[in-house]
C-alpha positions in Angstrom: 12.1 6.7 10.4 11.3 6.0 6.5 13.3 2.8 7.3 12.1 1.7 10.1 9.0 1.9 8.4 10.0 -0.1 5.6 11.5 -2.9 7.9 7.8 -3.2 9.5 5.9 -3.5 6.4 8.2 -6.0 4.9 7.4 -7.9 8.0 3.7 -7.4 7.5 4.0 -8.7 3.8 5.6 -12.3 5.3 1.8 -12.4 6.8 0.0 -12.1 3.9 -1.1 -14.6 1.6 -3.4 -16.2 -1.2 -2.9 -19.7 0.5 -5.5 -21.4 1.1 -3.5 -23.9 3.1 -2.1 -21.4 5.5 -4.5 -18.5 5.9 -5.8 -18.3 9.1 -8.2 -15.3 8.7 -9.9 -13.5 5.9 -9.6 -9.4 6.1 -10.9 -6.0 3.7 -7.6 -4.2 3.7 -9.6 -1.1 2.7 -11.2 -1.5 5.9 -8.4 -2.1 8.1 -6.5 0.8 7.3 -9.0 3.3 8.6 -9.5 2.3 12.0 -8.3 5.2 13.3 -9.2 4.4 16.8 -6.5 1.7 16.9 -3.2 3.8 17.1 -5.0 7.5 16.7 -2.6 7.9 13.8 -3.3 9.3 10.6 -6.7 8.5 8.6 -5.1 5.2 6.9 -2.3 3.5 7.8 -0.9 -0.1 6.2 0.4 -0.5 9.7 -2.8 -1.1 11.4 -3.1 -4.3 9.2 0.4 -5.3 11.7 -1.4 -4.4 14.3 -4.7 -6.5 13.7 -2.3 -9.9 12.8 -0.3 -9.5 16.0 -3.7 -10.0 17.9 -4.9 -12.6 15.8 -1.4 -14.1 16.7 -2.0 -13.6 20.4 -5.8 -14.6 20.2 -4.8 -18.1 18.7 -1.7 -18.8 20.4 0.4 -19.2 17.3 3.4 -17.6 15.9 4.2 -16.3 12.2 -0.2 -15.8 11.6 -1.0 -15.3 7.5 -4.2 -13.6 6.4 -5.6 -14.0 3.5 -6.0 -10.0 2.3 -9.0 -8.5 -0.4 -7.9 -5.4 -1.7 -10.3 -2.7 -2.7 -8.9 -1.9 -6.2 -8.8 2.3 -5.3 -6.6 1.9 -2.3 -3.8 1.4 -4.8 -3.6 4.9 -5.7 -5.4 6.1 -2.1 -3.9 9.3 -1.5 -4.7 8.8 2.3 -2.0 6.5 2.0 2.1 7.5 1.6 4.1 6.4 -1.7 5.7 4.3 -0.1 2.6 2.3 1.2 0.8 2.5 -2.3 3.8 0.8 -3.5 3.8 -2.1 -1.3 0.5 -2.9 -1.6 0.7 -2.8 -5.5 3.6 -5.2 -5.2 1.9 -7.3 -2.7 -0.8 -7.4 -6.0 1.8 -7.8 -8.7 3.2 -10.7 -6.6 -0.3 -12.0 -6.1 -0.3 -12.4 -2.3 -3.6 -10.1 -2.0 -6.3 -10.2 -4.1 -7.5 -6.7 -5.8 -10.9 -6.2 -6.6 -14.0 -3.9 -7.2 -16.1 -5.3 -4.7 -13.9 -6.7 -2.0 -16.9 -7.1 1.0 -18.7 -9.9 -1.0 -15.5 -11.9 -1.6 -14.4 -11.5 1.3 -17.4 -13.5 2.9 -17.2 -16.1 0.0 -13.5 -16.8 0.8 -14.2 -17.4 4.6 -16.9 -19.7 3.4 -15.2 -21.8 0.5 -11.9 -22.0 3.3 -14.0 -22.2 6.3 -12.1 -19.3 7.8 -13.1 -16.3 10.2 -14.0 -12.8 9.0 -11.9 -10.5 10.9 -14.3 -6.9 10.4 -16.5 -4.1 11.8 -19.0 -4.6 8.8 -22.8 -5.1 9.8 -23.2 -8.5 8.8 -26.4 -9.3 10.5 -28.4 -9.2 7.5 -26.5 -11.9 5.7 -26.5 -14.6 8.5 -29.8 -15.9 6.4 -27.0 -16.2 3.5 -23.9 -17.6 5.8 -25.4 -19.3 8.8 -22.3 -20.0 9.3 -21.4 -15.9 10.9 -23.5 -16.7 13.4 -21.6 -19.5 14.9 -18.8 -18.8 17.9 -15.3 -17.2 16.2 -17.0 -17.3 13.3 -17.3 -13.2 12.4 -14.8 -11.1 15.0 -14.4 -7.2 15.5 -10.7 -5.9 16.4 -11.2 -3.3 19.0 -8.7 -1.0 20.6 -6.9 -3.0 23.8 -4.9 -2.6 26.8 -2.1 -3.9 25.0 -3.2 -3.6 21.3 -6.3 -4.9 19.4 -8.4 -7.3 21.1 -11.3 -9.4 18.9 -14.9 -9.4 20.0 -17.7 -11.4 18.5 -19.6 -9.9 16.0 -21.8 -11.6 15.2 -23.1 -14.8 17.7 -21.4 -15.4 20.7 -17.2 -16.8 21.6 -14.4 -15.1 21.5 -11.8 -17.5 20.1 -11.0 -17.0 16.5 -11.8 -20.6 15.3 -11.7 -22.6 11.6 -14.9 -24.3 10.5 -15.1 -26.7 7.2 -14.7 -25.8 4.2 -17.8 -25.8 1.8 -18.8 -28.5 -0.4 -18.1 -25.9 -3.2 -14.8 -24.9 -1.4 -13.7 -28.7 -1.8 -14.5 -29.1 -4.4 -12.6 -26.0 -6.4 -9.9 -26.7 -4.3 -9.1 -30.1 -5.9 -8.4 -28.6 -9.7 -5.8 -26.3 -10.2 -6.9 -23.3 -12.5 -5.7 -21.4 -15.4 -7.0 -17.7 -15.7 -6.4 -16.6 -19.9 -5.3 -13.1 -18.7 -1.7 -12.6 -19.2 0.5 -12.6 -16.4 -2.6 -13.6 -14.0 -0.8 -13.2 -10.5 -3.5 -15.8 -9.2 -4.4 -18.6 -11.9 -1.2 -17.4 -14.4 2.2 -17.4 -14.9 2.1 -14.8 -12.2 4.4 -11.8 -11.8 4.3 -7.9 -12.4 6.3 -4.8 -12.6 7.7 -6.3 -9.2 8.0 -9.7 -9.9 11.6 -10.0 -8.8 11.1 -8.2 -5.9 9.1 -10.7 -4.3 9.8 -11.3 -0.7 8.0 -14.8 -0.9 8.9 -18.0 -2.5 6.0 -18.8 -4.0 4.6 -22.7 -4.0 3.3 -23.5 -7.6 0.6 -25.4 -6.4 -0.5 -22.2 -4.2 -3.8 -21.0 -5.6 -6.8 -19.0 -4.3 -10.3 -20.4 -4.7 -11.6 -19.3 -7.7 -15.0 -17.3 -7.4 -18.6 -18.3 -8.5 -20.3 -16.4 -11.0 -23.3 -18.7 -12.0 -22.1 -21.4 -11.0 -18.5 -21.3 -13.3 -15.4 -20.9 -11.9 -13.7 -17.3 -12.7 -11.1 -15.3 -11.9 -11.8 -12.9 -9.4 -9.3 -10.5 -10.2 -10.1 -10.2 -14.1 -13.5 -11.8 -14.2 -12.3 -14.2 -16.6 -13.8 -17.4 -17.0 -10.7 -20.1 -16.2 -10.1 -23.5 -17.6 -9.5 -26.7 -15.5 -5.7 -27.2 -15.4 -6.0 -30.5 -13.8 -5.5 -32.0 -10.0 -4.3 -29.7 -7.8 -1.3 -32.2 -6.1 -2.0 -33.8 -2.5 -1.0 -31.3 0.3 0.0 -31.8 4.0 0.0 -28.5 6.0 2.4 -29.4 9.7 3.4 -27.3 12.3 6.3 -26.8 14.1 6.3 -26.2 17.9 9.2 -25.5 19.9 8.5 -24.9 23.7 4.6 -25.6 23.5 4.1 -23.2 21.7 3.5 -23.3 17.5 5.7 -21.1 15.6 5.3 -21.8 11.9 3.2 -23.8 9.6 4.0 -25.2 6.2 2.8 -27.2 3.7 4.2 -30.6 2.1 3.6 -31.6 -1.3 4.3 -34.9 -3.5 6.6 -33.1 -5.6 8.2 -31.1 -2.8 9.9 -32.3 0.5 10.4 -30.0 3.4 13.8 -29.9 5.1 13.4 -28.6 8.9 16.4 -27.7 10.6 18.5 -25.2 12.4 19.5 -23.8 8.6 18.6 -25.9 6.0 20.1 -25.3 2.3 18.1 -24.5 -0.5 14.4 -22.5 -1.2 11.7 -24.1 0.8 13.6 -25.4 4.3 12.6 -24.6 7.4 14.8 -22.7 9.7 14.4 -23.1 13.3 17.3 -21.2 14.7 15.7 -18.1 15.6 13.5 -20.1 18.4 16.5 -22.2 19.9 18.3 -22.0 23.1 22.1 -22.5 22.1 21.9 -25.9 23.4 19.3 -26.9 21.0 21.5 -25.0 18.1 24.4 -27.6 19.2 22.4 -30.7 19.0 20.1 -30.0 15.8 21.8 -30.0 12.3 21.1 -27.5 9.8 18.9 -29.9 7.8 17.8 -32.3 10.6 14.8 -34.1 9.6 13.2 -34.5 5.4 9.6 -34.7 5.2 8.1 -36.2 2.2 4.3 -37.0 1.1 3.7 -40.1 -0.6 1.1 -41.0 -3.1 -1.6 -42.6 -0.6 -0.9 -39.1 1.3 1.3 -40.2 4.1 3.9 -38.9 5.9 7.1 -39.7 6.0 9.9 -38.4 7.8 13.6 -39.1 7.3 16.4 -37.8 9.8 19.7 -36.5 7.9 21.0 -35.4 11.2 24.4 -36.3 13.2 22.5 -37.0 16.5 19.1 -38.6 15.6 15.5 -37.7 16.3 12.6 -39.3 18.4 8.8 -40.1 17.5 6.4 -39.3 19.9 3.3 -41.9 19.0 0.0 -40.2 19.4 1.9 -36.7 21.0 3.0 -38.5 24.1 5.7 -36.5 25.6 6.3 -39.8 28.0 9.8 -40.8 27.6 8.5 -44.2 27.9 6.8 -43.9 24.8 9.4 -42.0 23.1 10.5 -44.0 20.3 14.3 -43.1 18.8 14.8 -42.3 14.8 18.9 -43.0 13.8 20.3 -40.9 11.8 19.2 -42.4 7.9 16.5 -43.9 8.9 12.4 -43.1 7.8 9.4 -43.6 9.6 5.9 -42.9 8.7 4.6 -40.8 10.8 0.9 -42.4 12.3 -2.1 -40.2 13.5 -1.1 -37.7 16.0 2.4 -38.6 16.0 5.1 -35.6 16.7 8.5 -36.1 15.2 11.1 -34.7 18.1 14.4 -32.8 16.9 15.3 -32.2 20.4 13.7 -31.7 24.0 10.8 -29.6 23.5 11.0 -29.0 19.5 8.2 -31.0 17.4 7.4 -31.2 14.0 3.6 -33.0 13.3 0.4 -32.6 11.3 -1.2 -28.7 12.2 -4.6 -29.7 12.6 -3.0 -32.3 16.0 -0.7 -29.8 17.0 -1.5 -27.1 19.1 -0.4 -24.8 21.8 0.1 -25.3 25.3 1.7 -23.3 26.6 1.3 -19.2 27.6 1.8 -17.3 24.5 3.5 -14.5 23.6 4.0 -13.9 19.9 6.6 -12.6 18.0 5.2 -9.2 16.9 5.2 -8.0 13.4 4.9 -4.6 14.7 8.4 -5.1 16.7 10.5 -2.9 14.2 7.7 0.2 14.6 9.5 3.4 14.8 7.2 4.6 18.0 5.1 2.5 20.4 2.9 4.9 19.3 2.2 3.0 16.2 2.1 0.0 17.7 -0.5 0.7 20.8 -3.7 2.8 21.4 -3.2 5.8 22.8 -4.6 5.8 26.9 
């Protein structure tokens, strides 16, 4: 049981994140871990945070979800929770994929604004939509509730359903274009990072990879430490792209100038993409284990290189007409245009996330799949 346990929350921790690139929600964990209602368990669980991302993965069609996770500072010695669990979460703070604070419910809303991201929570917020007009717009500010098959998300605040992205502030922009440099000592977020579990880390981190800083009159600060932070200069030009396999997005990740992606069936080295775990065998036969190199050059395009044995395909515009299917050789680059989907094989794409969706029925890959019980995974009838 203890291990089974374990295996879960290690899954839950590959859905957590600080990324601002790649969060797709913004979540109190303090809050989350009471709703009791949810499984009928125990008065706080760190599974019910599994539980919450698997519908957010259902509600959005889209595989391998990250949250972006504020920490009440107390829950890392809540006795509500087991050892076990207290530990986590302190690693998951040490490692600087959540951030810990005293007043989580006010960041949390200032995160969703600078990123433009949903609020997933059962707070009252009606009394702040004069402050964020923005919780009263459609997917905006959503409410997990207990489900036929697990949580379900209902609008809070507004009207929709559909857990949706806005824009990003003009603030949020604008600290997102400096990289920052916190003066505390082994500052998870703005520092050198790293804690009494640095080597334990289950994530390879991207150096580039900061949260937005907070606003305290007007100065950028550390959230965590309440530190004013320095300007450390340009944060580097980013591409977040998606892969979809089957219609159906399973992963996002993010390109930098300095770093180039490999995406294949196994790719060698920190950073690839694997695919292998979404292919038929067929698809395993034709697609090398690094089949296509992305790289972003300095005007911010894309560029995609195939290092396979059997060649790619470039689908201009998403066009899945073979007509307009136009072939990549193996060694050979092409800049990839707007819209266009690089294809490793029938039915497997690689293109920029905000033109590649889903289209197909979902059914996501739970986090919650290696849950001792069912019990812990759905609401009791």
């Amino acid at each position: 049981m203890r291990f089974e346990i374990s295996k879960v929350l290690d899954a839950i921790e590959g859905r957590v994140c600080t990324d601002p690139a790649l969060a797709r929600a913004v979540v109190d964990l303090a809050e989350v871990i009471r709703w009791q209602n949810l499984d009928g368990g125990r008065p706080a669980s760190l599974l019910r945070l599994g539980m919450v991302i698997d519908a957010l993965s259902r509600q959005i069609g889209e595989d391998s979800v990250q949250v972006y996770a504020i920490v009440h500072r107390a829950l890392l010695s809540d006795a509500d929770l087991t050892s076990n669990e207290r530990m986590v979460v302190r690693r998951w703070a040490d490692d600087g994929l959540v951030e810990v604070l005293d007043q989580p419910g006010d960041r949390m809303l200032e995160v969703a604004d600078l990123l433009g991201l949903p609020v997933l929570t059962r707070a009252r917020l009606d009394g702040l939509v004069g402050r964020y007009p923005w919780l009263g717009q459609a997917g905006r500010a959503l409410a997990p509730v207990p489900g036929a098959g697990g949580p379900v998300f209902i609008a809070h605040v507004g009207g929709g359903q559909d857990p949706s992205t806005g824009s990003r502030s003009p603030a949020g922009v604008k600290l997102l274009s400096r990289k920052w440099r916190c003066p505390e000592p082994g500052c998870a977020l703005f520092g050198g990072g790293g804690g009494a579990f640095a080597d334990l880390a289950a994530i390879d981190r991207v150096p580039s990879e900061q949260p937005p800083p907070t606003l305290r009159t007007g100065a950028p600060t550390c959230p965590r430490h309440g530190s004013r932070l320095s300007d450390a200069g340009p944060r580097p030009r980013s591409e977040v792209l998606a892969v979809r396999i089957g219609g159906l997005v399973r992963k996002r990740f993010v390109l930098t100038e300095a770093d180039p992606v490999a995406v294949g069936r196994a790719p060698d080295g920190p950073g690839g993409v694997q695919l292998g775990q979404w292919l038929n065998d067929e698809a395993r036969r034709w697609i090398s284990r690094s089949h296509v190199r992305f790289d972003l050059g300095r005007g911010g395009e894309v560029v995609v290189t195939d290092t396979s044995t059997n060649g790619s395909g470039i689908r201009p515009g998403g066009s899945m007409a073979e007509t307009d299917r136009i072939p990549l050789p193996p060694q050979q680059s092409r800049t990839l245009g707007e819209g266009d989907l690089i294809e490793l094989y029938p039915g497997v794409q690689v293109g920029r996330a905000a033109e590649t969706t889903s289209d197909a029925t979902y059914a996501p890959n739970s986090v919650m799949a290696e849950a001792p019980t069912m019990a812990m995974r759905l609401p009791r009838p």
